[in-house]
C-alpha positions, 0 to 999 in steps of 0.5 A: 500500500506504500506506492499508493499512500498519500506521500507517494502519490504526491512524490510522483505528481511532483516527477511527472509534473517536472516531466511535463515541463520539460515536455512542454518545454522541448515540444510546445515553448521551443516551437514559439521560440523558433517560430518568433526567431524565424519571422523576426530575421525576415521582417527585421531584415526587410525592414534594415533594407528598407531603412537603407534605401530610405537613408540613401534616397534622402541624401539624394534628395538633400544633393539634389536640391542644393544642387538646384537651388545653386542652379536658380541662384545663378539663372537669377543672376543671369548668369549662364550655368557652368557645364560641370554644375548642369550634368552634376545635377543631372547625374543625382537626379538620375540617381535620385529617380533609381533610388526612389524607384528601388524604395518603393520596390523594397517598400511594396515587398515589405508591405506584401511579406507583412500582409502574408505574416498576417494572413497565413499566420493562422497556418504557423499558429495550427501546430501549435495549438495542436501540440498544445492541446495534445500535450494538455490532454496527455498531462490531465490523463497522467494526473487524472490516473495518479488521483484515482488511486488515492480513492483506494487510499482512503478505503484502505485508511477507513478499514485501518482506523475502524479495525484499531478502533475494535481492538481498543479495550472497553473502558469500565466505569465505577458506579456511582454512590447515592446521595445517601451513602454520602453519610454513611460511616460504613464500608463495603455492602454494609448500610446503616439503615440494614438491620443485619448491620454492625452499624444499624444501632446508635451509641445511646441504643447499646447502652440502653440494651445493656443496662436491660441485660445487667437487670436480668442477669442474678446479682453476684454475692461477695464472699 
């Protein structure tokens, strides 16, 4: 009955539980970790991309514009501009036309990757829901059998106790004295108000008994 006492049934929820964790652990956590690792290197790489080609069309956006500006200043001047000043602007402004042409490709790829993150994630998430509800049901099983056998440790306690509590000896109590045995200056089966009693007569009745009997009795005469 040891392996089915409360102490050991409780020592063996504790192993399995610890077993569970690790189970839970390997199959379900490492799962969630993976999945996060795996969305996180794609979207962060798209977004590290995507951040690069913002960072370069705005510096042709700045060249550009100075570049412009100079351009203005000296027409306003009426001054003719220089050749290298005119195909210096030029050749940002084809630069300028590439970069925003390569940032609004990685921009829509981005957008399009994010939109099926979200649309198709239901497909990631199934597994694990899956193995979650499977590992659930496993663990409430395994615990569900450890508890059941506690039933029959009750029964087996029940049977103990009320088995100890027959073998006890009966408890005699003495009896209990009247209220007029309180008075008495008799011992054993004895009573004062018995007339077989040594004690049923008083003092002054035994005198009076043997002065009665002295009477009767013949005088002795001297010599």
């Amino acid at each position: 009955m040891d392996d089915k006492s409360f102490l050991s049934v409780s020592n063996k929820l504790s192993k399995v539980s610890k077993t569970d964790a690790d189970k839970f652990q390997n199959e379900i956590a490492a799962y969630v970790v993976d999945w996060e690792a795996i969305i996180s290197a794609r979207v962060d790489g798209q977004l590290d991309e995507n951040k690069t080609l913002h960072d370069r069309l705005n510096h042709y956006q700045n060249k550009v514009e100075g570049l412009r500006k100079r351009t203005v200043t000296i027409q306003d001047k009426g001054k003719p501009v220089s050749r290298g000043l005119a195909v210096k602007l030029e050749r940002n402004e084809g630069k300028l036309d590439q970069a925003w042409k390569a940032y609004e490709r990685q921009t829509s790829k981005l957008c399009h990757m994010l939109g099926e993150i979200t649309k198709s994630g239901w497909k990631d998430l199934y597994p694990l829901v899956a193995n979650l509800v499977e590992w659930e049901t496993k663990r409430a099983s395994a615990e569900f059998d450890l508890y059941a056998v506690l039933q029959q440790t009750k029964e087996h306690m029940d049977k103990t106790v009320a088995e100890e509590l027959n073998r006890e000896p009966e408890v005699h109590v003495p009896p209990t004295l009247d209220a007029s045995d309180h008075d008495s200056q008799t011992t054993g089966s004895y009573h004062p108000h018995d007339e077989n009693s040594v004690a049923s007569s008083t003092p002054e009745a035994n005198l009076v008994e043997d002065e009665a009997n002295a009477a009767k009795s013949p005088k002795s005469v001297a010599i």
